[in-house]
PDBQT receptor file of N, H, CA, C and O in Angstrom, charges set to zero:
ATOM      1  N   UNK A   1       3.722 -12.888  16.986  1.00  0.00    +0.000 N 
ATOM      2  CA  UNK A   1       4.159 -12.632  15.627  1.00  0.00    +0.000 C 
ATOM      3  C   UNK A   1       4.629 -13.976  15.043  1.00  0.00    +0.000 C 
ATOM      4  O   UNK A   1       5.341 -14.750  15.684  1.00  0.00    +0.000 OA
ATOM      5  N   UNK A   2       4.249 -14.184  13.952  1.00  0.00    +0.000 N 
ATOM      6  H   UNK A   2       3.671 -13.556  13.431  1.00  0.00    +0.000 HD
ATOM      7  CA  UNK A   2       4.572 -15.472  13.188  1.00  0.00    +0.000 C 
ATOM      8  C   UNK A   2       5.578 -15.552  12.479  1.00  0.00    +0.000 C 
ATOM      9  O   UNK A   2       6.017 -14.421  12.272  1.00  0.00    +0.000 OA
ATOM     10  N   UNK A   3       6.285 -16.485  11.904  1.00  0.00    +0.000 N 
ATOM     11  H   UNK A   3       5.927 -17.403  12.072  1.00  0.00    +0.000 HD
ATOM     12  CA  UNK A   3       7.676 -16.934  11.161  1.00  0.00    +0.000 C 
ATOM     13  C   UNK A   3       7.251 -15.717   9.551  1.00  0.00    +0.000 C 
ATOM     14  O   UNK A   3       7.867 -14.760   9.081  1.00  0.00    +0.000 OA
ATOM     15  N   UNK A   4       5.771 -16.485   9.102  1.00  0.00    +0.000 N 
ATOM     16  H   UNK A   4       5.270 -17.262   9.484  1.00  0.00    +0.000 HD
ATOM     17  CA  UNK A   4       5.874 -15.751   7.910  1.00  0.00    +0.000 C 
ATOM     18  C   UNK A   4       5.553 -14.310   7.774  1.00  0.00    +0.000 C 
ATOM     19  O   UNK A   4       5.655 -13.657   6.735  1.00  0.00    +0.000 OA
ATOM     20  N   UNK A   5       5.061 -13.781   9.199  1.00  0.00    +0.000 N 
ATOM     21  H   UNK A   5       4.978 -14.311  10.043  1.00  0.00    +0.000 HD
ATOM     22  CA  UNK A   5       4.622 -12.000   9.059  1.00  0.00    +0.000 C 
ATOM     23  C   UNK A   5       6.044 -11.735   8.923  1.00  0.00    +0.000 C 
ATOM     24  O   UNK A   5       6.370 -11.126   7.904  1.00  0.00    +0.000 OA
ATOM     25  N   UNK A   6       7.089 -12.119   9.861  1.00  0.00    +0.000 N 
ATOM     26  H   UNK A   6       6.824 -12.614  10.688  1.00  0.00    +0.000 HD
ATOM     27  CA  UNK A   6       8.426 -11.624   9.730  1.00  0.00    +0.000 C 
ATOM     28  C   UNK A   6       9.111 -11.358   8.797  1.00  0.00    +0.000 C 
ATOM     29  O   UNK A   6       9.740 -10.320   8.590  1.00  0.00    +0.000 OA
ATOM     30  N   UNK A   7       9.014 -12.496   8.029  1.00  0.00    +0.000 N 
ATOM     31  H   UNK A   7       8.503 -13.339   8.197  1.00  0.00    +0.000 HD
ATOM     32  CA  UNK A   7       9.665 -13.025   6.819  1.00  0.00    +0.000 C 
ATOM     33  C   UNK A   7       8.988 -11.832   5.619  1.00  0.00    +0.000 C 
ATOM     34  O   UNK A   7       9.655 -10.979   5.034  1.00  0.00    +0.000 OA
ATOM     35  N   UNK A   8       7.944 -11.998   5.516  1.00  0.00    +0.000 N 
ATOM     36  H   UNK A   8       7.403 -12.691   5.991  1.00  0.00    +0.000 HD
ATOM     37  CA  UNK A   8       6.831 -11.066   4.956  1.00  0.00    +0.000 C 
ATOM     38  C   UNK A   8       7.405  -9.589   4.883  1.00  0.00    +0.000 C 
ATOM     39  O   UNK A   8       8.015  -9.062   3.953  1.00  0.00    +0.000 OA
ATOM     40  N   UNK A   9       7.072  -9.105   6.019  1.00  0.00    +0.000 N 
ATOM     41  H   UNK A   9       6.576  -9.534   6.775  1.00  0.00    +0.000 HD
ATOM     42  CA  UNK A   9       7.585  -7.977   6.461  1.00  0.00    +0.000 C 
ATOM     43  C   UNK A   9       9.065  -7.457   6.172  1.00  0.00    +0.000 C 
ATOM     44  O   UNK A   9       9.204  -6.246   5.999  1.00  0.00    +0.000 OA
ATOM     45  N   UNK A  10      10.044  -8.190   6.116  1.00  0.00    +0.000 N 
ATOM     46  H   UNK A  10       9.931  -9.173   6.256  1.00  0.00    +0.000 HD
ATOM     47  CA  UNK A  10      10.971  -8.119   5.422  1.00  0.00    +0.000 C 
ATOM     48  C   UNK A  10      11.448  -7.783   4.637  1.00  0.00    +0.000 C 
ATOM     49  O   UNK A  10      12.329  -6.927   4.557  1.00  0.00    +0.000 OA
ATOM     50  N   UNK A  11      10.791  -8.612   3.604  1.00  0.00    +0.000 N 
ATOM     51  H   UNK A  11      10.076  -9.308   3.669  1.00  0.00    +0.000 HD
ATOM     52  CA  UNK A  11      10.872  -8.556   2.490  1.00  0.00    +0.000 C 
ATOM     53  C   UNK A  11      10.135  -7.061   1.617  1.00  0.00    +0.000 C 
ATOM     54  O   UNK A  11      10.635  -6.428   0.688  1.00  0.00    +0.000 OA
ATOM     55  N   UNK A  12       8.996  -6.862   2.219  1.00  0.00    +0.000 N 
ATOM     56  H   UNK A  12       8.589  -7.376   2.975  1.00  0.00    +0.000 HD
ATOM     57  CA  UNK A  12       8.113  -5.663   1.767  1.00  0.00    +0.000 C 
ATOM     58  C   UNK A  12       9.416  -4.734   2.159  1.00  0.00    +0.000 C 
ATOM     59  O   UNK A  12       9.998  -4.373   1.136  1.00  0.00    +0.000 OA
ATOM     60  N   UNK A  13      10.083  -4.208   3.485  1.00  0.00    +0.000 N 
ATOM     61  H   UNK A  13       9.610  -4.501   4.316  1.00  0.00    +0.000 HD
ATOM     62  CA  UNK A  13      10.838  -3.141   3.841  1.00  0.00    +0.000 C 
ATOM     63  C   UNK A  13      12.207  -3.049   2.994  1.00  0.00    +0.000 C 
ATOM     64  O   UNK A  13      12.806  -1.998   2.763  1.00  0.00    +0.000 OA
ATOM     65  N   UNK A  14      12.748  -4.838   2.408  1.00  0.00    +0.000 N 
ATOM     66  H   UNK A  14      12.262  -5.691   2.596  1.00  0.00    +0.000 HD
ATOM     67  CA  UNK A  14      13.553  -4.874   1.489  1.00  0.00    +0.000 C 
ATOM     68  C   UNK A  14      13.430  -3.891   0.210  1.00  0.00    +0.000 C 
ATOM     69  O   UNK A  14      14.189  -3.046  -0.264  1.00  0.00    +0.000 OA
ATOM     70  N   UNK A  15      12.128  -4.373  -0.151  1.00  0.00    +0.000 N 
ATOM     71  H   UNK A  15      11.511  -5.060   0.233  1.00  0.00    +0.000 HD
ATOM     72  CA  UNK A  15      11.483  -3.999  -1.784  1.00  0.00    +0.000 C 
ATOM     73  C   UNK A  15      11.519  -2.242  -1.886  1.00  0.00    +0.000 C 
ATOM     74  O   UNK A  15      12.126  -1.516  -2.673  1.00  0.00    +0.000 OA
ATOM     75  N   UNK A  16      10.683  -1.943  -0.844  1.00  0.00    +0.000 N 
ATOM     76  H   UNK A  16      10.190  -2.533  -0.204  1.00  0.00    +0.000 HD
ATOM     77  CA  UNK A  16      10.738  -0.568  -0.591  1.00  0.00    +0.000 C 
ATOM     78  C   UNK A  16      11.600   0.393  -0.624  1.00  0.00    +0.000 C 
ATOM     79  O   UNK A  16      11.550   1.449  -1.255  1.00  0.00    +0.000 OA
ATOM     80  N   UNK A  17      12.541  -0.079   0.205  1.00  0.00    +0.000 N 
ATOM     81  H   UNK A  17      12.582  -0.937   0.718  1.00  0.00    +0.000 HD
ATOM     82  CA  UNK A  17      14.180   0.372   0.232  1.00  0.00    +0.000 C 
ATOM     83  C   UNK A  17      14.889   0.717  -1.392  1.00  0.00    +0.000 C 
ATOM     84  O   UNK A  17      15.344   1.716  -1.949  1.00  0.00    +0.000 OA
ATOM     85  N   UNK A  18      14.691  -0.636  -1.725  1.00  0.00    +0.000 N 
ATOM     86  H   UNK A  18      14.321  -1.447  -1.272  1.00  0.00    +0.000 HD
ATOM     87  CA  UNK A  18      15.081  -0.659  -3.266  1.00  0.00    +0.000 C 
ATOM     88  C   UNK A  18      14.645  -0.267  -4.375  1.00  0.00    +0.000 C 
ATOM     89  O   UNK A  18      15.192  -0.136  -5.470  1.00  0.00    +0.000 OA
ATOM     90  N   UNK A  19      13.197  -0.013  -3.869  1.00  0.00    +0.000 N 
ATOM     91  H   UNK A  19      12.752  -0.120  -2.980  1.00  0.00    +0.000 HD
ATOM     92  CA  UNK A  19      12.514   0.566  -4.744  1.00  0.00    +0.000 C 
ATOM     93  C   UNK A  19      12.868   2.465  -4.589  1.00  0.00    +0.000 C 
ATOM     94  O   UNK A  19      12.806   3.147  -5.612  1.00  0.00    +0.000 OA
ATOM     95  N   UNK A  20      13.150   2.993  -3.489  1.00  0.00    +0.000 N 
ATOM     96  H   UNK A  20      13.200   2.439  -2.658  1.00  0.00    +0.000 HD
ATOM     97  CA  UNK A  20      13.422   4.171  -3.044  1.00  0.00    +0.000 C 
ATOM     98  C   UNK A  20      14.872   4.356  -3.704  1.00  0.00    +0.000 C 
ATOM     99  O   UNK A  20      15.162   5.377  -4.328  1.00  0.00    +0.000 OA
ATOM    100  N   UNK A  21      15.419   3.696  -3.587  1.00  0.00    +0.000 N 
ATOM    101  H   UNK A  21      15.183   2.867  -3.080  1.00  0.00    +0.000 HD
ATOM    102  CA  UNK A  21      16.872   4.331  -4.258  1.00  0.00    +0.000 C 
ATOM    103  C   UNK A  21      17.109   3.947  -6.050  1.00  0.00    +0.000 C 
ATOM    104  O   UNK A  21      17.912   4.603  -6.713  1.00  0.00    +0.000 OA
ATOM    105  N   UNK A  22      16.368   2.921  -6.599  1.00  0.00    +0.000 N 
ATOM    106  H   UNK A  22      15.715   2.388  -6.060  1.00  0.00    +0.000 HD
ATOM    107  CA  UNK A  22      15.971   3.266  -8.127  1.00  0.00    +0.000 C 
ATOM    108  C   UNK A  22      15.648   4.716  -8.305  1.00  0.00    +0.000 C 
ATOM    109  O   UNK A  22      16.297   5.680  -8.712  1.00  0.00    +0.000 OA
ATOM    110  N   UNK A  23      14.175   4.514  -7.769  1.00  0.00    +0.000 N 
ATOM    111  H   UNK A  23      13.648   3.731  -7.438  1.00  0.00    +0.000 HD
ATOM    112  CA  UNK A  23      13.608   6.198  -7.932  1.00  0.00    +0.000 C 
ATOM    113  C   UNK A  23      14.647   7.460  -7.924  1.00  0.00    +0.000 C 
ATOM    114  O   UNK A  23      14.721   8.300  -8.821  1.00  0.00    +0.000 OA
ATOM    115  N   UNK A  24      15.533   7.420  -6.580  1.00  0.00    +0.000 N 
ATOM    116  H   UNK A  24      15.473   6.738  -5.852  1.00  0.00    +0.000 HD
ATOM    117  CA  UNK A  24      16.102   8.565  -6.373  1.00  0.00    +0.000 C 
ATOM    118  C   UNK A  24      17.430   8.679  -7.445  1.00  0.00    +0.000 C 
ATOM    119  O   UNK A  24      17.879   9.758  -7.830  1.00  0.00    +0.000 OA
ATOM    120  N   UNK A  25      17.902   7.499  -7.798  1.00  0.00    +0.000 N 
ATOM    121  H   UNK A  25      17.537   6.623  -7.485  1.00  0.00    +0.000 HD
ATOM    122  CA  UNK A  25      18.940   7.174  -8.801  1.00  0.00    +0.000 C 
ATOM    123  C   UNK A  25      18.341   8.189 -10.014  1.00  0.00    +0.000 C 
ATOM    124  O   UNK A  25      18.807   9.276 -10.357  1.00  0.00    +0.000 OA
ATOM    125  N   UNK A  26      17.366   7.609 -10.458  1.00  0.00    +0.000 N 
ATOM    126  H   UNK A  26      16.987   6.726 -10.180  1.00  0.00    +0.000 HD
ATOM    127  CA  UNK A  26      16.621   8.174 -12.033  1.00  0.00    +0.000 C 
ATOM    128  C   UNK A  26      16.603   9.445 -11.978  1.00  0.00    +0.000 C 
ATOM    129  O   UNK A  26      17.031  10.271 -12.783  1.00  0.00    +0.000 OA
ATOM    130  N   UNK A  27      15.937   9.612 -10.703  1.00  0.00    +0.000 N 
ATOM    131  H   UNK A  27      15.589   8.941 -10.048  1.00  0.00    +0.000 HD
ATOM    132  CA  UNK A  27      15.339  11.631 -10.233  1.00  0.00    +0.000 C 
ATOM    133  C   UNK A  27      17.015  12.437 -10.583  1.00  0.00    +0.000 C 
ATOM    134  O   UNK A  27      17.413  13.438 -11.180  1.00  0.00    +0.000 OA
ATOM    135  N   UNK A  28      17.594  11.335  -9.829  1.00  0.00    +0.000 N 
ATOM    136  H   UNK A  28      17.271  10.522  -9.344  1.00  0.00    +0.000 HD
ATOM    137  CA  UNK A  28      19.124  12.470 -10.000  1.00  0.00    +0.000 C 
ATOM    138  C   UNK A  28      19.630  12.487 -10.918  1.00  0.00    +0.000 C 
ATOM    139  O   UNK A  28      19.946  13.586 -11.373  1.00  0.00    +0.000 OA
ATOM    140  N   UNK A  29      19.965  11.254 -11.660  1.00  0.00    +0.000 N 
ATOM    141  H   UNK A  29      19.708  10.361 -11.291  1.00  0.00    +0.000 HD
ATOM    142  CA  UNK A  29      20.622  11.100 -13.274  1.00  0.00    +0.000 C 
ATOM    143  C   UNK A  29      20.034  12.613 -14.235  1.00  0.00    +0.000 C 
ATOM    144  O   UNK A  29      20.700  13.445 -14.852  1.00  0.00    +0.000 OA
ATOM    145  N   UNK A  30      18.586  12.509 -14.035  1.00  0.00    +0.000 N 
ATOM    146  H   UNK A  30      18.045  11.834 -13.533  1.00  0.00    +0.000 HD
ATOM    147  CA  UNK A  30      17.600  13.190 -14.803  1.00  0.00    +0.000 C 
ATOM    148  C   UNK A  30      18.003  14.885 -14.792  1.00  0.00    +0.000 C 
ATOM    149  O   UNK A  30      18.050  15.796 -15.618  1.00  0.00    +0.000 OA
ATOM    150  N   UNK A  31      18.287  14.682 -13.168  1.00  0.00    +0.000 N 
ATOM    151  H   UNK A  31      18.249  13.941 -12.496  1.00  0.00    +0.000 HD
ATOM    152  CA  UNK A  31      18.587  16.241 -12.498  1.00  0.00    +0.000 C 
ATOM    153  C   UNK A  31      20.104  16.971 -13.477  1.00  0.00    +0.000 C 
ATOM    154  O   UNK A  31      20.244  18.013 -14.118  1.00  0.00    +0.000 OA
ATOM    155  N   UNK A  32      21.147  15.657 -13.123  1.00  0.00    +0.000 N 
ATOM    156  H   UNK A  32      21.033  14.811 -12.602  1.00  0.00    +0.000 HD
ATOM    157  CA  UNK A  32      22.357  15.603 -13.711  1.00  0.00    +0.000 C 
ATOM    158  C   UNK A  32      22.544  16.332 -15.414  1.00  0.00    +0.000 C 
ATOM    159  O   UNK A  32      23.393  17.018 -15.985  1.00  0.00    +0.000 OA
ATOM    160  N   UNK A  33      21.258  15.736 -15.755  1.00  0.00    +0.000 N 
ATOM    161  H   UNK A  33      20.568  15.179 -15.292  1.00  0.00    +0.000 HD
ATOM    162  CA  UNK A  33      21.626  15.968 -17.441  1.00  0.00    +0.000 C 
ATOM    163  C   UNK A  33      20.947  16.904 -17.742  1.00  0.00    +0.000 C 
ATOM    164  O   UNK A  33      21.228  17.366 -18.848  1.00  0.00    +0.000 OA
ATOM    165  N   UNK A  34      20.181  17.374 -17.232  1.00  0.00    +0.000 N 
ATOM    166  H   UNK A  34      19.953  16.999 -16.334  1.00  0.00    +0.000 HD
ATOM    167  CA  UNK A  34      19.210  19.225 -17.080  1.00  0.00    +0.000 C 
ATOM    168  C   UNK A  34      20.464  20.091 -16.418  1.00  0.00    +0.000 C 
ATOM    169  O   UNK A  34      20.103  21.265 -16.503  1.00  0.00    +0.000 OA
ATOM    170  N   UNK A  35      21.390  20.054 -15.979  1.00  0.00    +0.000 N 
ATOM    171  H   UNK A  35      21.683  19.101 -15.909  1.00  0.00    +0.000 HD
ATOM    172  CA  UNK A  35      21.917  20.809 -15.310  1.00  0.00    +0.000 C 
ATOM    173  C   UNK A  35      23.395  21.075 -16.558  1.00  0.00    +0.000 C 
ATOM    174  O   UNK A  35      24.052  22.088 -16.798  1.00  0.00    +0.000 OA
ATOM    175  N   UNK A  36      23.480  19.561 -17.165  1.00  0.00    +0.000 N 
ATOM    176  H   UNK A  36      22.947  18.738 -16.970  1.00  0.00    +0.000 HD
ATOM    177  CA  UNK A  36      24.452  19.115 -18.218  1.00  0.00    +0.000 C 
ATOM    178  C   UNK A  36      24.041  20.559 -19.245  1.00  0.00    +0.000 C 
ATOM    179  O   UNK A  36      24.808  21.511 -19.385  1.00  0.00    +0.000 OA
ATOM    180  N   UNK A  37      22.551  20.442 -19.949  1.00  0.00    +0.000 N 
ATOM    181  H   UNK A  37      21.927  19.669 -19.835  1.00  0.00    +0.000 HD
ATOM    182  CA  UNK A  37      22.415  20.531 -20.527  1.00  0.00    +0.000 C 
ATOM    183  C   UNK A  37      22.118  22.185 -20.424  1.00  0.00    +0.000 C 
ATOM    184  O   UNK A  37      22.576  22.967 -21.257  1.00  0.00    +0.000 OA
ATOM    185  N   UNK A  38      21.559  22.468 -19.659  1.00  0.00    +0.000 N 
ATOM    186  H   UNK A  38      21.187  21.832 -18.983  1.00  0.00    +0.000 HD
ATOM    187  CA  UNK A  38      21.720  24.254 -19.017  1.00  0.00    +0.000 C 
ATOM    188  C   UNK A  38      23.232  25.186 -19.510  1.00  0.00    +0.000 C 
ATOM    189  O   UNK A  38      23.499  26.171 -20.199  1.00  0.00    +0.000 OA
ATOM    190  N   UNK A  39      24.055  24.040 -18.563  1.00  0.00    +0.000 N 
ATOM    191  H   UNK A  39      23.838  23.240 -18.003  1.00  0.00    +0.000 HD
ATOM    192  CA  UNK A  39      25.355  24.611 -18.740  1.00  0.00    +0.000 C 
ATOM    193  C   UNK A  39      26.412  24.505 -19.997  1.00  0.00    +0.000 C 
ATOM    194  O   UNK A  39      27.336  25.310 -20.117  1.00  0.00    +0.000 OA
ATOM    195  N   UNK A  40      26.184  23.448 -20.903  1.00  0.00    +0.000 N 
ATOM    196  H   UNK A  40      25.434  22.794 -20.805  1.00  0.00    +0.000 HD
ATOM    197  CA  UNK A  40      26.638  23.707 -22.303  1.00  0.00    +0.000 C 
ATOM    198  C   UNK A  40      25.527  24.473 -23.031  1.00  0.00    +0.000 C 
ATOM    199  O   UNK A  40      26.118  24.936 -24.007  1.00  0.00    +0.000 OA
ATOM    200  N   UNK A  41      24.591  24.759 -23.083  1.00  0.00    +0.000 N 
ATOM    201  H   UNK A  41      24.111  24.384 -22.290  1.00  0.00    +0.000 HD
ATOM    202  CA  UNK A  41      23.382  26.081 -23.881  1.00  0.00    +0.000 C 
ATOM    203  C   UNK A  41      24.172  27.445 -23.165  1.00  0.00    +0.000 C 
ATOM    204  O   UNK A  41      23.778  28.454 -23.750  1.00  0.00    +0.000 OA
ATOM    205  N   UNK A  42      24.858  27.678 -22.414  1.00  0.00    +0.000 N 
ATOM    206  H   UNK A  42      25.178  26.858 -21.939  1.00  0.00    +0.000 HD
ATOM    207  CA  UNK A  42      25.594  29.084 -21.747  1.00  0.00    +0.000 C 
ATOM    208  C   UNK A  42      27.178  28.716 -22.438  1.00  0.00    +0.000 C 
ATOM    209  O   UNK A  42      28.190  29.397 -22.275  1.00  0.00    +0.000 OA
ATOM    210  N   UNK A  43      27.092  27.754 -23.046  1.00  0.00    +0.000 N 
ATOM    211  H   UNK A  43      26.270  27.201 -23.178  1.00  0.00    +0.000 HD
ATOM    212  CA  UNK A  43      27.924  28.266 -23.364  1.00  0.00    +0.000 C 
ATOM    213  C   UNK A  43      29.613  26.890 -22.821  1.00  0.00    +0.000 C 
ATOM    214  O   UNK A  43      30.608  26.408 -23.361  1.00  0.00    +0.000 OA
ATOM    215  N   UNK A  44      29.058  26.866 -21.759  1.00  0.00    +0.000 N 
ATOM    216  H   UNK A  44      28.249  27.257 -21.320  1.00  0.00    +0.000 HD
ATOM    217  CA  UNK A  44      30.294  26.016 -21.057  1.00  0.00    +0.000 C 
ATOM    218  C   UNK A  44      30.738  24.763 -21.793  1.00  0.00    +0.000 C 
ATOM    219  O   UNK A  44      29.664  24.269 -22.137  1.00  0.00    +0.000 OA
ATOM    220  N   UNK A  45      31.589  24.062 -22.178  1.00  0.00    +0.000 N 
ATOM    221  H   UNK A  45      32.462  24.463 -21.898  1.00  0.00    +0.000 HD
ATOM    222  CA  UNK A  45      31.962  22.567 -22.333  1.00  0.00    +0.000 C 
ATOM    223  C   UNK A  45      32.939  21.414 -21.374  1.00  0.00    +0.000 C 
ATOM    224  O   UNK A  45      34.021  21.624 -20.827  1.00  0.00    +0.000 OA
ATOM    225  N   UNK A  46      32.509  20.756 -21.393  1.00  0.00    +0.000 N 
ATOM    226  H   UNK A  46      31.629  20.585 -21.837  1.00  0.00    +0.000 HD
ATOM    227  CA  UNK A  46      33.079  19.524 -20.926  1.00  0.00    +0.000 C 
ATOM    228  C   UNK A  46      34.874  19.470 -21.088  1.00  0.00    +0.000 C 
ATOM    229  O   UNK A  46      35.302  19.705 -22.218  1.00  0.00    +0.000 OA
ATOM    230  N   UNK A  47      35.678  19.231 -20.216  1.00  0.00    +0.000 N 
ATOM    231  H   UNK A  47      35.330  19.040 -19.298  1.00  0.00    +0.000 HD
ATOM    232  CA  UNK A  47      37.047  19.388 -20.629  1.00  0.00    +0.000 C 
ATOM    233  C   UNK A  47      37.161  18.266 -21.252  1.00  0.00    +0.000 C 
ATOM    234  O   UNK A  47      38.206  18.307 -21.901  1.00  0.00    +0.000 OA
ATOM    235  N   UNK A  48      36.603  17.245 -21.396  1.00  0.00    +0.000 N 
ATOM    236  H   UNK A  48      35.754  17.212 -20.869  1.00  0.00    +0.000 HD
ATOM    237  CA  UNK A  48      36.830  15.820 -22.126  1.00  0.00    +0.000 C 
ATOM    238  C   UNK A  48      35.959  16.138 -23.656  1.00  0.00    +0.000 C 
ATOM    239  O   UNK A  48      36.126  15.387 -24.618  1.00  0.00    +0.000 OA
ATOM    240  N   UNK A  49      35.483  16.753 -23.691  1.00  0.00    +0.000 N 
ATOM    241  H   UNK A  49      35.348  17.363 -22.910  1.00  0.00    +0.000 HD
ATOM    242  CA  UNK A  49      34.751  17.353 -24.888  1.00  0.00    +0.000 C 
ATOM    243  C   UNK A  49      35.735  17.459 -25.948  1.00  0.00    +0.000 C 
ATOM    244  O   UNK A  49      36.679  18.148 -25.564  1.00  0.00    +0.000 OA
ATOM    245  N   UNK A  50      35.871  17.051 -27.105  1.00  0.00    +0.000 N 
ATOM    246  H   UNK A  50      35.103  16.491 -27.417  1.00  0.00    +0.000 HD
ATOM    247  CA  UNK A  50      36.787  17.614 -28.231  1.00  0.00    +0.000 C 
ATOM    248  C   UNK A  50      36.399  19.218 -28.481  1.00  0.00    +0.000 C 
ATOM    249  O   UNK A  50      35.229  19.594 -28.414  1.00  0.00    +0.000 OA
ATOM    250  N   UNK A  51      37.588  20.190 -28.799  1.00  0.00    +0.000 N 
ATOM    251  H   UNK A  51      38.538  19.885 -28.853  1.00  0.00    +0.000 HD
ATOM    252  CA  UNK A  51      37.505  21.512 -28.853  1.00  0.00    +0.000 C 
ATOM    253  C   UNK A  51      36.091  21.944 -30.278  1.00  0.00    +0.000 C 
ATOM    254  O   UNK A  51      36.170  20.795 -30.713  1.00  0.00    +0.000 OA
ATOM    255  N   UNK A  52      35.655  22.209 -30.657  1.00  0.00    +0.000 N 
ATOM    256  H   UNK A  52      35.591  23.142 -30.304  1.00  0.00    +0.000 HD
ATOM    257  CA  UNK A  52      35.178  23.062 -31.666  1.00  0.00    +0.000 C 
ATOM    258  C   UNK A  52      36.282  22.897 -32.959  1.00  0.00    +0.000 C 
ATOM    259  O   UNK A  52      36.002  22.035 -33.792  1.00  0.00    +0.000 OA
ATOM    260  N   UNK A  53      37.105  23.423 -33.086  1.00  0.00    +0.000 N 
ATOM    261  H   UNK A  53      37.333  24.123 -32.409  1.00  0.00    +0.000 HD
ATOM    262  CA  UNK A  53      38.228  23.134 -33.913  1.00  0.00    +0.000 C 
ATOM    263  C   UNK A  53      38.937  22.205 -34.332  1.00  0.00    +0.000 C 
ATOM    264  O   UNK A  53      39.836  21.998 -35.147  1.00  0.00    +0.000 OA
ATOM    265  N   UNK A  54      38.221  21.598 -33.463  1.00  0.00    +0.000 N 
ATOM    266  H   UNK A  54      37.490  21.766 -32.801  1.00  0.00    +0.000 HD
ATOM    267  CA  UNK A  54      38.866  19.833 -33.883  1.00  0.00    +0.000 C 
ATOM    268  C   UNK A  54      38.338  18.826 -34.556  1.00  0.00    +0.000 C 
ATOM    269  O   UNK A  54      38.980  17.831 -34.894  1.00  0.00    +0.000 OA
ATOM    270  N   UNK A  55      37.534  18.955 -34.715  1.00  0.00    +0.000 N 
ATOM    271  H   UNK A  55      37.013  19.763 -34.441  1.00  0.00    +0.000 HD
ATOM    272  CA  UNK A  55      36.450  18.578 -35.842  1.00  0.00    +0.000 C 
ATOM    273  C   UNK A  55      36.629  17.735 -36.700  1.00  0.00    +0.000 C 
ATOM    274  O   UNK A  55      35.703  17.179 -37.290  1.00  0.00    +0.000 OA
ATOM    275  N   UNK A  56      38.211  17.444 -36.962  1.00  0.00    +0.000 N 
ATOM    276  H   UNK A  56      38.964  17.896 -36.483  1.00  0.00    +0.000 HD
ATOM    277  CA  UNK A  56      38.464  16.721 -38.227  1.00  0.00    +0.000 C 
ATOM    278  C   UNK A  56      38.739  15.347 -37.476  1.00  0.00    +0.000 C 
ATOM    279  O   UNK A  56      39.572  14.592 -37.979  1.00  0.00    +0.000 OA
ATOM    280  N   UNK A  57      38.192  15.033 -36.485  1.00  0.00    +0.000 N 
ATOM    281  H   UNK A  57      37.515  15.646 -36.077  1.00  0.00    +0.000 HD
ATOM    282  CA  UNK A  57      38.147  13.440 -36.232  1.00  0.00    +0.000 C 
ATOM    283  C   UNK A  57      39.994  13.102 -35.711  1.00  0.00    +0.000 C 
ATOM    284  O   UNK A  57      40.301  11.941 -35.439  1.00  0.00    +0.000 OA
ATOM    285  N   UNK A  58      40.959  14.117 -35.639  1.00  0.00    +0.000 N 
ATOM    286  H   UNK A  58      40.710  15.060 -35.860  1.00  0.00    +0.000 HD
ATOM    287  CA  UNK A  58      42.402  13.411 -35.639  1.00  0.00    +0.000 C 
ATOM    288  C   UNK A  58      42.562  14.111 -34.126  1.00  0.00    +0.000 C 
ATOM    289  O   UNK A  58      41.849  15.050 -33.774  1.00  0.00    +0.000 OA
ATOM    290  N   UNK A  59      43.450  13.604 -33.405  1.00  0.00    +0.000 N 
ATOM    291  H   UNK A  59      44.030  12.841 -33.691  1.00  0.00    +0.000 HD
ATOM    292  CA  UNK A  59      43.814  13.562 -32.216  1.00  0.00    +0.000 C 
ATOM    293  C   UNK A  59      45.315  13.926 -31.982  1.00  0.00    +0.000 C 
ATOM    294  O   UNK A  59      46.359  13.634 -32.566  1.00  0.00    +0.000 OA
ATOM    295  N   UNK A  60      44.990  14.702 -30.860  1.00  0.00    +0.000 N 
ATOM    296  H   UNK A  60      44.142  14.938 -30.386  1.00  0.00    +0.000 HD
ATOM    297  CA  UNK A  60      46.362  15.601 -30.949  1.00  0.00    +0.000 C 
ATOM    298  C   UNK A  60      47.349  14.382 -29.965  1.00  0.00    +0.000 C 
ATOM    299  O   UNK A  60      46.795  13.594 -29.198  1.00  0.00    +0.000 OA
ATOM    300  N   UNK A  61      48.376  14.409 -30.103  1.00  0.00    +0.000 N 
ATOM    301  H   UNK A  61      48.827  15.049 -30.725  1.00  0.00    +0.000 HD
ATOM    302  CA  UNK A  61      50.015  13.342 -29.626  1.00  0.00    +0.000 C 
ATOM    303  C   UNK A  61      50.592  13.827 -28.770  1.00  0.00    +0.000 C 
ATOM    304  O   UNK A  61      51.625  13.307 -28.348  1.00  0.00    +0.000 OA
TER     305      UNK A  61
């Protein structure tokens, strides 16, 4: 085995790697905001969500 198959090889199992957890990052984000978006259409909201009633932009003290 040579200096540069190693080196080579490496680097490809590097790329791969990194390339595998982009992918799975996106797949899940994607998953995340279908699941977001399911569950406020039923109805649910976010507790960081401003209420419905609050509407007028002012913040409660």
């Amino acid at each position: 085995m040579t200096h540069a198959f190693y080196v080579l090889a490496s680097y490809g199992v590097a790329a791969v790697v990194i390339l595998a957890l982009v992918i799975w990052t996106v797949a899940d984000g994607r998953a995340r905001r279908r699941e977001l978006a399911e569950l406020e259409a039923a109805g649910l909201r976010r507790r960081s969500a401003a209420p419905a009633s609050a509407s007028t932009g002012k913040t409660a003290s």
